[in-house]
C-alpha positions, 0 to 999 in steps of 0.5 A: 885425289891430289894427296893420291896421285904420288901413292898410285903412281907408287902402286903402278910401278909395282904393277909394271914391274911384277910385268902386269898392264896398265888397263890391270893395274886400274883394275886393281886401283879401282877395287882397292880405291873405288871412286877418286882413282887414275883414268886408265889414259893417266895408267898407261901414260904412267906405264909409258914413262916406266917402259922408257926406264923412266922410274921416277914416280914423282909426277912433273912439274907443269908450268902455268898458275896453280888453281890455288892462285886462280882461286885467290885471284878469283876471291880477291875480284869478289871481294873487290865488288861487294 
């Protein structure tokens, strides 16, 4: 869903803008996607952040390590013990 995130944040604006809700805008994710889409809290979190004239559909950073890094670190441990 990670390659996703950006494309339904895209969809949700235009959502938002043609003056539809969070809950719709799932709706419509949901039909088109099925399986792999936002929660409805992720929509509304969306549809927060454009109701504050926030259009910016790039999500934000977080800080803290990538599961990525976790998953090297774990592997590197693994190795370490064999």
């Amino acid at each position: 869903m990670e390659r996703n995130k950006q494309h339904f944040s895209h969809i949700l604006l235009f959502y938002y803008r043609k003056g539809k809700n969070a809950v719709h805008a799932r709706k419509k994710l949901t039909n088109a996607y099925r399986e792999d889409v936002l929660t409805v809290r992720q929509c509304k979190k969306w549809f927060a952040k454009f109701q504050s004239c926030n259009f910016d559909v790039e999500d934000a950073p977080r800080s803290g390590k990538t599961a990525e890094a976790a998953e090297d670190t774990i592997k590197a441990l693994v190795d370490a013990n064999w």
